[in-house]
N, C-alpha and C positions, 0 to 999 in steps of 0.2 A: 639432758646434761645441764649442772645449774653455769648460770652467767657469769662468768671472772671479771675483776674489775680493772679497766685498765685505766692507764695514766693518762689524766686529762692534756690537751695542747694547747696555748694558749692559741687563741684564734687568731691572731697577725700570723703565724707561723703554719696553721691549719688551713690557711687558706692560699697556702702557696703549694707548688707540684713540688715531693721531694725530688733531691740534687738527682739527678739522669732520669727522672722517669714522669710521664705521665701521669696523673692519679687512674686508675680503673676504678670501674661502677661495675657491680656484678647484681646481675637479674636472678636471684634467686628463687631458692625455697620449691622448687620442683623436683625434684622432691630437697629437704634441709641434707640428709647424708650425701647428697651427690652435690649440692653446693659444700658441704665441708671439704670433700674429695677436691672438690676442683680447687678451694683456694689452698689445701696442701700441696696441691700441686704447681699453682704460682709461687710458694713459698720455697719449695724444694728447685724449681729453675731458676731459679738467682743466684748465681757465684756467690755469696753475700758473707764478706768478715766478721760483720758490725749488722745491728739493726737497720742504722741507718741505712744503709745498701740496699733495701729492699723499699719498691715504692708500695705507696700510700694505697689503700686500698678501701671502696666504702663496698659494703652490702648491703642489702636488701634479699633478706629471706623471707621470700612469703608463703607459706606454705597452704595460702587464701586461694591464691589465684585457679581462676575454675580450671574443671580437669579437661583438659584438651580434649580427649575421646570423646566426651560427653556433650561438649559444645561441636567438635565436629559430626557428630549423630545427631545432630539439635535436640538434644535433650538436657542442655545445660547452654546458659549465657558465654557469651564469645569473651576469651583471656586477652585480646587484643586491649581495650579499654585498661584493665590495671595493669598492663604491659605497658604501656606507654605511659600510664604515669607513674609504675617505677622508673620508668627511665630518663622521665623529666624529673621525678625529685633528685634520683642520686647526679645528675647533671647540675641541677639547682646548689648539690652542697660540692661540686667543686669536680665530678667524675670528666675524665677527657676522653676516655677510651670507655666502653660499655660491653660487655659479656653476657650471654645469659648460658648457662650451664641446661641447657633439655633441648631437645633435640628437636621434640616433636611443638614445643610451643616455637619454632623457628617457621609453622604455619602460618604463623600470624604476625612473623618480623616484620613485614610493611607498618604496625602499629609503633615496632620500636624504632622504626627507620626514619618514619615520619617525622619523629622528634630528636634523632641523636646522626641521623644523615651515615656518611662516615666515618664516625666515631665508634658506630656497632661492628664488632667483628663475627663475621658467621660462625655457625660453627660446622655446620655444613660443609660451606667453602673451603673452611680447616682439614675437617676429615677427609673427604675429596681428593685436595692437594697432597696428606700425608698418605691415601692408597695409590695415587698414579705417582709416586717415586717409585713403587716395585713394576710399576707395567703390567698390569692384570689385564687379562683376558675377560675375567667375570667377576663382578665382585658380591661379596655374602654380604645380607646386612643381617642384622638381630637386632626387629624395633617392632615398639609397640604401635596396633592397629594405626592409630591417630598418624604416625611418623608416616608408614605406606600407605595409606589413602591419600596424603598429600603430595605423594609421590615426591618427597624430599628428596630423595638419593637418587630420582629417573632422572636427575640434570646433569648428572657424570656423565664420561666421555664412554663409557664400557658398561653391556648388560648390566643387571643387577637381578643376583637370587636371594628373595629375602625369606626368613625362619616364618614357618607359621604364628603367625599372632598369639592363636590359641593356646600356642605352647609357651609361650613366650610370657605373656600378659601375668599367668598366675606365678610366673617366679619373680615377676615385676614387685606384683601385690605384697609377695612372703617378703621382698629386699626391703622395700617400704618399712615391710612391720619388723624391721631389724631382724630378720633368719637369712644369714651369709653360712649357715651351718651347710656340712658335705652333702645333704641331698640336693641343695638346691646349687650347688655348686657340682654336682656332678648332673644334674641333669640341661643348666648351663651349657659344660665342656660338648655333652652330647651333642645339643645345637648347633655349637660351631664344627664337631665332629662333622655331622650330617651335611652342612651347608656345604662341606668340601666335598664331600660324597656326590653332590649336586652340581660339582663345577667350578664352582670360588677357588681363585688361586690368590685371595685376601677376602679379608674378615673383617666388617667393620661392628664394632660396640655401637648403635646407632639408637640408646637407649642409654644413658650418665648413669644409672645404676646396673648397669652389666659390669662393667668394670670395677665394680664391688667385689662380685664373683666372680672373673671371668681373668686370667691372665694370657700374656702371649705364651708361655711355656707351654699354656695346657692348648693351642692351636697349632695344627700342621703346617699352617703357611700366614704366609705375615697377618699381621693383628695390630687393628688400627681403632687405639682408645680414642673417641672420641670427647672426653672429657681435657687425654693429656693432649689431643690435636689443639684445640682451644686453647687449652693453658700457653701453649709454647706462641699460638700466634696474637696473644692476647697481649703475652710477654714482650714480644718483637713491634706491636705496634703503640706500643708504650715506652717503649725505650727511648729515649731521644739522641739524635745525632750527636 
């Protein structure tokens, strides 16, 4: 997608939080369509009249940073090191609050904690929080390998049944290479089909490009974006009193 150009701000002015909100820093580029997803989705949670109305926002898309599976198999260098200094730069140009949109590089949060304390919002602890509003008994996840060997989602309060990797992984790959077409979206639905079949009385996206394909319509029982989980509490810790 080519780069639009936008209006420069002079810098006495760019270096202030706009009027109610914190600036956010968002950890991108894991993949770039799931961080577009995510900041359409900060843009659309803001009541907002005017531009002004909506705060200030930096990114960091990096679509560099090593592939989580591959460092956790040790077959690839650890994402911890350019995790933390994305999140020292965009702290550097002014971020107060900090995001990263993937689910599964939240293995190696201590890297971006180490330097933003705080200021990082999980996203984890996001999704979590928005599956125990329904009271589940069991919860589904749909994540790739990397997410369930770190056993992200065993720190909830309730089992967890999660989708075979294997199935999972290659619709990863197709999302990636931009194919949201009805196969890969119907074979999507199936997994979460399945997971209920299994015991889940919630579904969680635990994978920011499932929710590419994947809607609450097409789930039997509550369905918990973990991209929109994020967004909303990324929103709320940015807000100012």
């Amino acid at each position: 997608m080519p780069m639009r150009a936008t209006c420069a701000t002079p810098r006495s002015t760019a270096e202030r939080p706009m009027a109610g909100w914190r600036t956010i820093g968002v950890i991108g580029g894991m993949g770039p369509a799931a961080t577009a997803d995510f900041l359409r989705l900060l843009v659309a949670g803001v009541p907002a009249a005017r531009d002004s109305d909506h705060p200030r926002i930096l990114i960091d898309s990096n679509p560099q940073v090593p592939d989580r599976n591959a460092a956790l198999a040790g077959r690839g260098p650890s994402p911890g090191p350019v995790l933390a200094e994305m999140a020292q730069r965009l702290m550097a140009q002014g971020a107060q609050v900090l995001a990263m949109p993937c689910n599964a590089a939240h293995g190696w949060a201590g890297a971006v904690r180490a330097v933003a304390d705080d200021a990082f919002i999980d996203i984890v602890d996001a999704a979590l929080a928005a599956a125990m509003v329904h009271r589940p008994a069991r919860v589904g996840v749909i994540a790739i390998g990397a997410t369930l060997d770190l056993n992200l989602y065993g720190r909830g309060a309730v089992p967890v049944v999660a989708a075979d990797p294997a199935r999972v992984q290659p619709l990863i790959d197709r999302i990636k290479a931009g194919d949201t077409g009805a196969e890969v979206v119907g074979a999507m639905n199936q997994i979460a089909a399945d997971l209920v079949v299994d015991g889940a009385d919630v579904v969680i996206a635990a994978c920011t490009e499932v929710p590419l394909v994947l809607s609450a319509g097409a789930v039997p029982v509550p369905f918990v974006d973990t991209t929109a989980a994020l967004a909303a509490a990324t929103l709320a810790a940015a807000r100012l009193a």
